[in-house]
C-alpha positions as CSV (number, residue, x, y, z in Angstrom):
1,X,-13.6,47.6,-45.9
2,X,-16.1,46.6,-43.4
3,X,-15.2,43.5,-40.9
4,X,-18.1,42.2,-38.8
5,X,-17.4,39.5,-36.6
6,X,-19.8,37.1,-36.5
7,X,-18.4,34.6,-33.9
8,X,-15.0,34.7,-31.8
9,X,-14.9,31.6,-30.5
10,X,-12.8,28.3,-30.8
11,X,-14.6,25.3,-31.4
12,X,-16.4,24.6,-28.2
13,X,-18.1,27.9,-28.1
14,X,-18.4,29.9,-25.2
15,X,-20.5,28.6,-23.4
16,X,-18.9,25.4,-24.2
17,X,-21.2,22.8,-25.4
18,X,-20.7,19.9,-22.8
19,X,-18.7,22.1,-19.9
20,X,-19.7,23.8,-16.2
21,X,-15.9,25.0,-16.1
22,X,-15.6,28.6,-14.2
23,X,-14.6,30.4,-17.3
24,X,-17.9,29.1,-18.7
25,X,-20.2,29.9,-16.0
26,X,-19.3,33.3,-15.5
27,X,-19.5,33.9,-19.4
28,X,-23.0,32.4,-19.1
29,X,-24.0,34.6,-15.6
30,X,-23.1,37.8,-17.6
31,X,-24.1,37.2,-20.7
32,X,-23.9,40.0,-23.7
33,X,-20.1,39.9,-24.9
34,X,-19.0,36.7,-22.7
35,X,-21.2,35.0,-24.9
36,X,-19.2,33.4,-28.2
37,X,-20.1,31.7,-31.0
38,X,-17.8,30.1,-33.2
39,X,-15.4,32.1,-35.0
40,X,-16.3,33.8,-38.4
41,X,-15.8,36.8,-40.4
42,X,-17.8,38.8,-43.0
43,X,-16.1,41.1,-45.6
44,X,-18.0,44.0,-46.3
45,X,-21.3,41.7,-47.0
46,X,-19.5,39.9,-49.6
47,X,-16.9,37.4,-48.7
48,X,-17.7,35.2,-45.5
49,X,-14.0,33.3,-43.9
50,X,-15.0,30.4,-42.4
51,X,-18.2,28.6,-42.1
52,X,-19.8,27.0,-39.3
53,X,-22.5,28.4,-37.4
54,X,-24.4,29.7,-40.2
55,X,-28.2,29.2,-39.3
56,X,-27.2,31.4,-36.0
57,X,-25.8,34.4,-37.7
58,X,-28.6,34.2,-40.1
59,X,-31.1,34.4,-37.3
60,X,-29.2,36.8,-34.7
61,X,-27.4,39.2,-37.6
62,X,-30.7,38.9,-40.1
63,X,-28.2,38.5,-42.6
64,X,-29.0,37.5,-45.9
65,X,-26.7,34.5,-47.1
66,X,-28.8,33.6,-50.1
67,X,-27.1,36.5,-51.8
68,X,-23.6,35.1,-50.7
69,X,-21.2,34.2,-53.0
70,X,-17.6,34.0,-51.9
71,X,-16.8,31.7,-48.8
72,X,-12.7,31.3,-47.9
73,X,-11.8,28.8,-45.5
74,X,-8.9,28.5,-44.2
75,X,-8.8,24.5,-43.2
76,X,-10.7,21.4,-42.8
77,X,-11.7,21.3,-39.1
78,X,-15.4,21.1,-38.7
79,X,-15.5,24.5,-36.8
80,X,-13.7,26.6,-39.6
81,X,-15.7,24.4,-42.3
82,X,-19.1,22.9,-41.7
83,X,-20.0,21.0,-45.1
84,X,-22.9,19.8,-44.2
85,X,-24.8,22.8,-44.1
86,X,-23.7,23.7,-47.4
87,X,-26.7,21.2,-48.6
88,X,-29.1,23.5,-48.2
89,X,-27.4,25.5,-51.0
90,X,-28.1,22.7,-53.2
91,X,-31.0,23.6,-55.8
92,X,-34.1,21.9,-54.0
93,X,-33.5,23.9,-51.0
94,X,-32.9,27.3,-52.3
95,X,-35.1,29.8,-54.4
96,X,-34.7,30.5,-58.0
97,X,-32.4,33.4,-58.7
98,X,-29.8,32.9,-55.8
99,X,-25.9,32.9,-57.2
100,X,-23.4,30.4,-56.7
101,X,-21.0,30.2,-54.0
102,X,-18.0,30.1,-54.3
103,X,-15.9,28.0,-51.8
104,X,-12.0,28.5,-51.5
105,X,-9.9,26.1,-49.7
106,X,-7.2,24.1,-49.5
107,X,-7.2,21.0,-51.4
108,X,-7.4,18.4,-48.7
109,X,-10.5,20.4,-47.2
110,X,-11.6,20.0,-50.4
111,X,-11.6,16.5,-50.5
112,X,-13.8,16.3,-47.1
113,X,-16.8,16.5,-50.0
114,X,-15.3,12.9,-51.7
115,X,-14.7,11.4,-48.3
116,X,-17.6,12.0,-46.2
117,X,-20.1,9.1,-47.2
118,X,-23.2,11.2,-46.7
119,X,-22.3,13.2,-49.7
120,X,-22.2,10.2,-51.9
121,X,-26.2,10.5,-51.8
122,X,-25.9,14.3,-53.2
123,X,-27.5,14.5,-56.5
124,X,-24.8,15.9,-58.7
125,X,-26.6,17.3,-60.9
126,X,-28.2,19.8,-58.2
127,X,-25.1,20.9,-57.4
128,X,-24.5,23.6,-59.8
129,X,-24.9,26.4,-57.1
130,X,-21.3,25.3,-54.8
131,X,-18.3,26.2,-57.4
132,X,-15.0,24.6,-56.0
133,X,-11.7,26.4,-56.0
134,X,-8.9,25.0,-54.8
135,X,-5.9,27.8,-53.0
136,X,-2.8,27.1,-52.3
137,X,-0.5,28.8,-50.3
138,X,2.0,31.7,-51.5
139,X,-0.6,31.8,-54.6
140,X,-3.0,35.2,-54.6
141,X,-6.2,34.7,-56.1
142,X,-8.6,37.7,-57.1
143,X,-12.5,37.8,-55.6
144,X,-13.5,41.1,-57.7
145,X,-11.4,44.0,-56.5
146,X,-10.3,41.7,-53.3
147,X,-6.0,40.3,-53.6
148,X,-6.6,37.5,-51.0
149,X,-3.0,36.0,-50.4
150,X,-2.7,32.3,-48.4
151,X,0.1,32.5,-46.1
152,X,1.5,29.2,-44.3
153,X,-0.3,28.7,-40.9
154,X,0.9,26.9,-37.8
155,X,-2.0,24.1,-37.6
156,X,-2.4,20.5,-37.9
157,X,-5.2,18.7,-38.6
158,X,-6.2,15.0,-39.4
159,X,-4.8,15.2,-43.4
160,X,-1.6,14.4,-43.6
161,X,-0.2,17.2,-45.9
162,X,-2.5,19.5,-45.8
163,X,-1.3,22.9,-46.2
164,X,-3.9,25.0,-43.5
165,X,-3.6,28.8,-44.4
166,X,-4.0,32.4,-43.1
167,X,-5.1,35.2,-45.4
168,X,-3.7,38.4,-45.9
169,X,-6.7,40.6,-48.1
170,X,-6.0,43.7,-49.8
171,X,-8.0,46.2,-51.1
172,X,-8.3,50.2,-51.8
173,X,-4.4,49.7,-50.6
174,X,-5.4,48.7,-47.0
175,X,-4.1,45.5,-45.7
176,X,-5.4,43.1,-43.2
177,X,-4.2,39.3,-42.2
178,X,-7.0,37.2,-41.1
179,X,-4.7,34.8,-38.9
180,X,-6.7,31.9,-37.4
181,X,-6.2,29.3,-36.6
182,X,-2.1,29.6,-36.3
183,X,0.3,29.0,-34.0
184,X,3.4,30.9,-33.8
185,X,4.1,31.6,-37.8
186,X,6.2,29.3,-39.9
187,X,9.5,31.0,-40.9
188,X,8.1,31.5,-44.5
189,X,5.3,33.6,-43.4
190,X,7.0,35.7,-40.8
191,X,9.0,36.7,-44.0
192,X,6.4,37.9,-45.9
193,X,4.9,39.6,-42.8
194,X,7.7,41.3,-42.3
195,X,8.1,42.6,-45.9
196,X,4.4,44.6,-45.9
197,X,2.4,47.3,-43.9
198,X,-0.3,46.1,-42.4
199,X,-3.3,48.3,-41.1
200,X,-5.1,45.8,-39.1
201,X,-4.2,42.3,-38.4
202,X,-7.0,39.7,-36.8
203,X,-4.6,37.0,-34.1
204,X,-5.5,33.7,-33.0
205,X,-5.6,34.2,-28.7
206,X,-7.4,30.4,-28.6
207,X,-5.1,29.7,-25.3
208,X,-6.3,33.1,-23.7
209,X,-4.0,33.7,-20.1
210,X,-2.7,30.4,-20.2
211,X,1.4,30.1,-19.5
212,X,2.2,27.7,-22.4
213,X,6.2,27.1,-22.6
214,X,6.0,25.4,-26.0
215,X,4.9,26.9,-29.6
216,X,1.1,24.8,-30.2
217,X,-1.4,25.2,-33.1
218,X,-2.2,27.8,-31.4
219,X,-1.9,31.4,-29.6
220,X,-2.0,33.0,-26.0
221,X,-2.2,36.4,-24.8
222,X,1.4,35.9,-24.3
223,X,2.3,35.0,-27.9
224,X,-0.4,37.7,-29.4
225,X,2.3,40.1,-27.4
226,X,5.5,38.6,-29.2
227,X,3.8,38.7,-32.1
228,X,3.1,42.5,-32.1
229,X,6.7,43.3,-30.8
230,X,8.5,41.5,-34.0
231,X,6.2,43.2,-36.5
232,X,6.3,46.7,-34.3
233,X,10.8,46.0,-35.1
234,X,10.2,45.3,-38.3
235,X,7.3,48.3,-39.3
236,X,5.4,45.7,-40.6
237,X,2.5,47.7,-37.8
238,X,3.1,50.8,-36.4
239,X,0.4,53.1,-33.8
240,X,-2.1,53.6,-36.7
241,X,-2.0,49.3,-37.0
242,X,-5.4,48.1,-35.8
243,X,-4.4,44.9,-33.7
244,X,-7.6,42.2,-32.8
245,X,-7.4,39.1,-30.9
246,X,-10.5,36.5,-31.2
247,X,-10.9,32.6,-31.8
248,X,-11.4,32.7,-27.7
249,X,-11.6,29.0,-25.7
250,X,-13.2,28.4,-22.8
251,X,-10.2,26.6,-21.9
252,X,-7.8,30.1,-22.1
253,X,-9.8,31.3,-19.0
254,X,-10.7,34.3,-20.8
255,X,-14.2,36.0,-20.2
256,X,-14.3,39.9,-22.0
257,X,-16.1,41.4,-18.8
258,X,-13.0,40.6,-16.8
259,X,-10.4,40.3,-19.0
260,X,-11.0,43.0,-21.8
261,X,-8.8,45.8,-20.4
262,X,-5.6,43.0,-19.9
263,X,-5.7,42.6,-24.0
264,X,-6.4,46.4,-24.0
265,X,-3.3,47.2,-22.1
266,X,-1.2,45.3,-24.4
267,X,-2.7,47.4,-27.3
268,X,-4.3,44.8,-28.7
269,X,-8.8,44.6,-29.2
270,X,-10.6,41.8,-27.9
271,X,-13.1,40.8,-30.6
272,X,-16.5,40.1,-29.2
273,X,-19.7,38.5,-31.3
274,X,-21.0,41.3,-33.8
275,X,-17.9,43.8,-33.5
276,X,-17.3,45.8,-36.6
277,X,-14.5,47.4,-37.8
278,X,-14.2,50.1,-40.6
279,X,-11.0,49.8,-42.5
């Protein structure tokens, strides 16, 4: 399996948008690396997790996305899912001949479609090219030879109830978890960490160096560390286990020129915009 990372960074971007912070500026003076877009994965040109900045990775990767057809998302914040650029899959914007897509997500992200007004204007009947499937976690679903399993993540959002996930994907018996957003893992999904192997696991760092005393929606350096100790006890990972930290904010003080050899001490990768990894 081939995982390219198409952005690594929390919603704000790196750069932030609206922000002169340190952290910021020196990721702007250097440039390459230090520079993040939100964060994104494609699967081996096939399956894309999370959608936001699209029209970016279209024009910096010269990707191809009208031959797309499987998108999982793992929750209902804008920068994990950005429905309204899934308009322009509708038919008057796309060219005969291009697929459906496929959109998996939780139900309440779902529901952003029925509760956004602007969609109320969407001609229905163009709409044959977005197929809807609803996940739920504990439940594995199938995307060709692909066992995509939602796990329980650590993560609030505006929906009461909703039920934000993590992935574990499984395929040619390799094993990755695709872990962001998450805090420190519910109790459920630490057991079924626990119980498999796992050849490379993908770690929310959003809070970067920061000293947090309490658990958050969220991960640091710090808890990306815990983390890797408890599976490392459990064999869950072992030294052949490739560990990545990504979903970087501008707020966790982190800038890869300064900072990439801290996460490489600790054994863990720090993802950067356009890293691939061959599982």
């Amino acid at each position: 399996m081939k995982l390219k990372f198409l952005g690594t960074a929390a919603a704000e971007g790196v750069p932030a948008i609206f922000c002169s912070c340190q952290t910021c500026k020196s990721s702007g003076e250097l440039g390459g690396r230090n520079i993040r877009k939100r964060s994104s994965l494609l699967l081996d040109d096939k399956i894309m997790f999370d959608f936001n900045d699209a029209l970016t990775f279209v024009h910096q990767y010269q990707l191809d996305l009208s031959k797309l057809e499987h998108l999982v998302i793992t929750h209902s914040h804008s920068d994990h899912f950005n429905i309204f650029d899934l308009e322009f899959k509708l038919r008057w914007y796309t060219n005969p001949g291009n697929p459906p897509l496929n959109i998996y997500a939780n139900e309440k992200a779902l529901s952003r479609f029925d509760l956004t007004p602007e969609f109320a204007s969407w001609d229905k009947s163009k709409m044959e090219l977005l197929q809807f499937h609803t996940v739920k976690r504990w439940q594995p679903f199938f995307i060709d030879q692909y066992k995509i399993t939602p796990l329980a993540a650590n993560h609030v959002t505006s929906y009461a109830g909703e039920e934000t996930c993590i992935y574990v994907v499984e395929k040619d018996n390799k094993r990755f978890l695709y872990g962001l957003d998450s805090g420190f893992y519910p109790e459920e999904t630490w057991e079924y960490l626990k119980s498999h192997y796992f050849h490379l696991m993908i770690f929310d760092s959003t809070l970067g160096l920061l000293d947090i005393k309490e658990r958050t929606n969220h991960m640091s350096l710090a808890e990306n560390v815990e983390v890797v100790e408890i599976l490392r006890k459990s064999g869950s990972i072992d030294e052949n286990s490739v560990l990545i930290s990504t979903h970087f904010s501008h707020n966790g003080r982190v800038v890869y020129d300064l900072h990439e050899k801290t996460y490489k001490e600790h054994g863990l990768i720090m993802s950067y915009d356009g890293m691939e990894i061959v599982l």
